[in-house]
N, C-alpha and C positions, 0 to 999 in steps of 0.2 A: 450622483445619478449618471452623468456623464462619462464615468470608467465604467460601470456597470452595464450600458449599453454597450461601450466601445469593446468589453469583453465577450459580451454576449455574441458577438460576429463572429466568433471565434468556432462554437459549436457547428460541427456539421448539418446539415436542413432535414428539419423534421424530425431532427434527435430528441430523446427526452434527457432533461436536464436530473442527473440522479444524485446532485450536489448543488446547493446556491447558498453562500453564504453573504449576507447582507450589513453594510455596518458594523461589522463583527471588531469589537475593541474587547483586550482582558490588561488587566493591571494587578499584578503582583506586588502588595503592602505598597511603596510608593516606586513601585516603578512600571510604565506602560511598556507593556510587552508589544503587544500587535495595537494597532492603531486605524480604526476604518476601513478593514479589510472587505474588498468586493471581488467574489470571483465566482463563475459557478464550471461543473464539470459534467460533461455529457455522457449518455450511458455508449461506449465501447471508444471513451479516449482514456492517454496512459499520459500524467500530467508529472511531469517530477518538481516538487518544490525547492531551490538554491537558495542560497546566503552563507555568509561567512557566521563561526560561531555568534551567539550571540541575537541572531538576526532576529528569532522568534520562530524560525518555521516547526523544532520540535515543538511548540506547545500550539501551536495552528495546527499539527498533526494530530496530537491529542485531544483539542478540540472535533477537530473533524474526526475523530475515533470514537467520540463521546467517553473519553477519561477525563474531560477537565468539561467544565462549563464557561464561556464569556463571559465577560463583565456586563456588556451590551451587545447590542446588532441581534440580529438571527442567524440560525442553522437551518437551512430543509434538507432532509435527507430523503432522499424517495418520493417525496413529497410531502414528507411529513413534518412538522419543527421540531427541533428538539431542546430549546432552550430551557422552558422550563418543567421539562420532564423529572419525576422522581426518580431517588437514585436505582429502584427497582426496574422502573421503565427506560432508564440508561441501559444498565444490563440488560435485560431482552434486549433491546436495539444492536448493542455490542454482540451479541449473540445469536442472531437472525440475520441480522442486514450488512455487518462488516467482521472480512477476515483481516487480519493486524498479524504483521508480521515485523519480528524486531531484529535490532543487529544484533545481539545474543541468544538468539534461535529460541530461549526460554521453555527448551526441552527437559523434563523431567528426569533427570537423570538414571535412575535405576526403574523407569520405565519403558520398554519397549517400541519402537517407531510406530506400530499400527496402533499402538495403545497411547501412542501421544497423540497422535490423530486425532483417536477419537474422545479424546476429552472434553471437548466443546459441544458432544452430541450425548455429554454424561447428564445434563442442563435441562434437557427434553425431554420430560416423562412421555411424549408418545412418540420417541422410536425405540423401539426395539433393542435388545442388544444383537439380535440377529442382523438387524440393519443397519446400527451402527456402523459392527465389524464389519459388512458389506461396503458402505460408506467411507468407510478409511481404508479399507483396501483399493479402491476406484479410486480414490484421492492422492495415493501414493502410487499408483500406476498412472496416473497423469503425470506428475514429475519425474517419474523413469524412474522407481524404488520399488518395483515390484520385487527384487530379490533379495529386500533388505527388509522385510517385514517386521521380523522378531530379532532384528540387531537395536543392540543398546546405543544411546550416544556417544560412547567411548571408545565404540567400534565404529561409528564413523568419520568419516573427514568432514573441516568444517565447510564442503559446499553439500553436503550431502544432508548432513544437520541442518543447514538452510533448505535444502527441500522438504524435508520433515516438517518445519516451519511454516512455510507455503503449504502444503498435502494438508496441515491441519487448519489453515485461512479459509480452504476452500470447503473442505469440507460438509459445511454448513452451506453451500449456493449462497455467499453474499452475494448483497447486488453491487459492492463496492472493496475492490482491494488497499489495502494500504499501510504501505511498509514504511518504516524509520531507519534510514541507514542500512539497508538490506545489506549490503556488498561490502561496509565499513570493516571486516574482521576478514575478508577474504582477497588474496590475490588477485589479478589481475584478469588472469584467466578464468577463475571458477567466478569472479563477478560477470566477466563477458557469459556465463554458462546457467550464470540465473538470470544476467537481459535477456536471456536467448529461450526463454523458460516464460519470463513475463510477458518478451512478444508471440512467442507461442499461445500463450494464455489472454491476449488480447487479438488476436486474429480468431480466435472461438467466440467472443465476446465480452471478455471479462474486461470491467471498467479498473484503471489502474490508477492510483495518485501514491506517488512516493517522494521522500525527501533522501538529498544527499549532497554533498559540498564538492561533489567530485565531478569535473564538469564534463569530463568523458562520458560518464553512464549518463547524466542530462539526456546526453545527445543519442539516447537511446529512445524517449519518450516523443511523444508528438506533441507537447506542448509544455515549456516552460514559466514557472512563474518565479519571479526572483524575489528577493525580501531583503530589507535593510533598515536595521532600526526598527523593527516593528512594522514597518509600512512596506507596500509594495510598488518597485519603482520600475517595474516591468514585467509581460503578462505577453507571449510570444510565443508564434508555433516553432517548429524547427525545419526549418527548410533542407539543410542536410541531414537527416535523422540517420543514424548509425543502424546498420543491419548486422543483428547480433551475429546471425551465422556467416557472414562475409569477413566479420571480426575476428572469430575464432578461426575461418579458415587462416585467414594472415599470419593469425598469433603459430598454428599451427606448418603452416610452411616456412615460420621463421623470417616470414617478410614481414613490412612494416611501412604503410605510409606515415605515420607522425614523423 
């Protein structure tokens, strides 16, 4: 109880809490993956999760995505639990309340960017296909892809394919993003060009939690939470946080404080 309050200081005043995870332990055949996890996340913070392989945060992502279930503790999402929800009532959740975005972009190959989009609004029998395509058109003009509508994945580059990715998260208005290794298959530059995309997307509102072992893009989020062995052995804001576009200018003039 005592990390859980000490965490809780962390939300800004009067924020609503759009994440609390409570006791949360899961165990794989005999091995304890995560162990006692307490953390929660406020609605319009960007949290990135760290650790070295191993540590547990992809399957704490997955949890928190509603693809996997804990062994123990709680979930609230929105305010809701989701521990012991069926697997139907997982999907709506995945499908309503959170956009998931992966480090293999997990675009459909021989289908079109506004048609990747809108696959998650395929789900819905009440919208429309008028609205749909409405919908992924506005979603792919968020991420600057408005001229790429009816390009295939193989026509684009892979940060562009990561916007596709993102364009179809949002899609849907989650009220929570969250990515797994977003930037792991990309450069340096076109990773600075999707922090510079998720802090854009978190100055509108959008609440962010991603993981990644890279300690530069960390320092792109306003709050870190670290993992080792399953447990978490640190839960910190970031007092220098990285501005994506002060990034890109550097990278761009060919300067470079590191």
């Amino acid at each position: 109880m005592f990390i859980l309050e000490i965490i809780l200081i962390f939300a800004p005043p009067n924020s609503l809490q759009m994440l609390i995870v409570e006791n949360l332990s899961y165990t794989y055949t005999d091995t304890q993956v995560l162990e006692n996890i307490h953390f929660t996340l406020s609605q319009g913070e960007v949290l990135s999760i760290v650790g070295a392989s191993g540590s547990g945060k992809s399957t704490l992502l997955n949890i928190l995505g509603c693809l996997d279930r804990p062994t123990s503790g709680d979930y609230i999402l929105d305010g809701i639990s989701v521990r012991n929800m069926s697997k139907n009532e997982l999907a709506h959740v995945r499908n309503t309340k959170i956009g998931f975005i992966f480090q293999a972009y997990n675009l459909l190959a021989r289908t079109s960017a506004i048609e990747n989009v809108e696959l998650p609004l395929m789900y819905n029998p009440k919208i429309s296909a008028k609205e749909r395509r409405e919908r992924a058109i506005e979603a792919l003009k968020r991420v600057g892809l408005e001229s790429r509508l009816h390009h295939m994945p193989s026509e684009l580059s892979g940060g562009q394919q990561q916007r596709v990715a993102i364009a179809r998260s949002l899609v849907n208005d989650p009220v929570i993003l969250l990515a797994d290794e977003a930037t792991g298959n990309l450069d340096t530059r076109t990773s600075y060009e999707v922090m510079e995309l998720f802090q854009e997307l978190n100055d509108k509102g959008s609440t962010i939690g991603f993981v990644t072992h890279e300690d530069d893009i960390a320092r792109f989020s306003k709050r870190t939470v670290v993992l080792k062995d399953g447990n978490i052995i640190k839960d910190h804001l970031i007092e220098d946080r990285f501005d994506a576009k002060e990034e890109l200018r550097k990278i761009k003039s060919g300067f470079s404080d590191q």
